[in-house]
C-alpha positions as a printed Julia matrix, in Angstrom:
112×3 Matrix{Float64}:
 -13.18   -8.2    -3.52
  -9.67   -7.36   -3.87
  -8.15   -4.44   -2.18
  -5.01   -2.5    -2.83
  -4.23   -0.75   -0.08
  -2.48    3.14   -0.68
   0.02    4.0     2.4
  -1.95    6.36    3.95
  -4.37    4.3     4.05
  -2.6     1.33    5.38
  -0.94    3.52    7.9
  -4.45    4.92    8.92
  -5.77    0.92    8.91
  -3.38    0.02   11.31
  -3.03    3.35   14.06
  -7.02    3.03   13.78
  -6.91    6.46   12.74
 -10.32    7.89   11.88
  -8.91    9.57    8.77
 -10.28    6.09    7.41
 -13.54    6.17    6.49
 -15.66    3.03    8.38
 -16.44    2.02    4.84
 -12.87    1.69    4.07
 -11.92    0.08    7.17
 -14.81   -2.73    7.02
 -13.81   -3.4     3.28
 -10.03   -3.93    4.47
 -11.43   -6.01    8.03
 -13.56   -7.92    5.59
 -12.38  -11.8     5.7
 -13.69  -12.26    2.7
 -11.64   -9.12    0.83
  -8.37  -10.12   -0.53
  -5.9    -7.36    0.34
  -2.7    -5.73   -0.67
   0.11   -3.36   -0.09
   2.8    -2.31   -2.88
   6.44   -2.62   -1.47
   6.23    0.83   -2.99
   4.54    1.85    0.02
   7.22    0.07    2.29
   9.68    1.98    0.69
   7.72    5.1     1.0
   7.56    4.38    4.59
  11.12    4.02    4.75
  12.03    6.78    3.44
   9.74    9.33    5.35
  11.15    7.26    8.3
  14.35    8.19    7.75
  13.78   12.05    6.98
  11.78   12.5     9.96
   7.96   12.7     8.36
   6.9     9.36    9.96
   7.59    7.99   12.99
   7.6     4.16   13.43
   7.32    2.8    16.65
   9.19   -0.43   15.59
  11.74   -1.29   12.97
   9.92   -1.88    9.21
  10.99   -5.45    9.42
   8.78   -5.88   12.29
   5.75   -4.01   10.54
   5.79   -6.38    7.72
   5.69   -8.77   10.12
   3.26   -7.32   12.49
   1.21   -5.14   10.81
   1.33   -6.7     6.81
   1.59  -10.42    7.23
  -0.47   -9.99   10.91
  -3.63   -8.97    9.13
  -3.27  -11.17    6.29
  -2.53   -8.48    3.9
  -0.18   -9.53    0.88
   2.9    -8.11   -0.23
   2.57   -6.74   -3.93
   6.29   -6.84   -5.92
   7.26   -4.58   -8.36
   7.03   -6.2   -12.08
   8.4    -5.03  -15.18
   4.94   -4.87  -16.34
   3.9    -2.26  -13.66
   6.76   -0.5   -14.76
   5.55   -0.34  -18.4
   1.74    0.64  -17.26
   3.27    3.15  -15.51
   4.83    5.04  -18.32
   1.76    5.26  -19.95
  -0.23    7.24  -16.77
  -0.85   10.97  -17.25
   0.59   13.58  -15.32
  -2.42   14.01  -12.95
  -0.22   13.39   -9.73
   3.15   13.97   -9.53
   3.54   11.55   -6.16
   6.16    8.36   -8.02
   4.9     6.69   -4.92
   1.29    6.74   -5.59
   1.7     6.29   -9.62
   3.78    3.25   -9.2
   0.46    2.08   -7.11
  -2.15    3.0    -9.74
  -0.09    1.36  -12.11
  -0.08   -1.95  -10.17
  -4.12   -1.32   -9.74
  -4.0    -1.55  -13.57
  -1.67   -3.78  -14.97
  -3.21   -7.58  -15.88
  -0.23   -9.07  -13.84
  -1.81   -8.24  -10.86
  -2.64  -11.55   -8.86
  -6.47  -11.6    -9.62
């Protein structure tokens, strides 16, 4: 199964916060799940690091390399094609962080 991950629920992943549900958490701990995380989400991260919303207890560098690439989770880019998939969403959510994501979700240049 293939997984892309939202922030929160990378974030939650990785504190073990129980905000997770367990099914969530065994599908990500699942060997056999191939998973994901949007740099939209790094850059969400980033920037609710910098205005005080999040608190990182090490630089992001360091959680890419810790936390991403540590638990074999794969770093999705940003295509033109997500872009495009993307202006086609409806308004449902208004979060650019999360739309960018669903768009990724559903464009066919995602790597599976």
């Amino acid at each position: 199964m293939n997984l892309l991950l939202d922030t929160h629920a990378f974030l939650w992943f990785i504190e073990g916060n129980s905000t997770l549900s367990e099914l969530a958490r065994n599908l990500i701990e699942e060997q056999a799940n191939q998973r994901f995380l949007s740099v939209a989400s790094l850059w969400e991260i980033a920037i609710k690091s910098s205005i005080g919303k999040l608190e990182l207890k090490m630089t992001l560098t360091e959680l890419v390399k810790r936390e991403v690439y540590g638990n074999a989770i794969e770093l999705l880019e940003i295509q033109p094609e997500h872009l495009d998939e993307l202006t086609k969403l409806p308004f449902h959510h208004r979060d650019p962080f999360d739309r960018l994501i669903l768009a990724q979700s559903l464009t066919r240049i995602f790597p599976w």
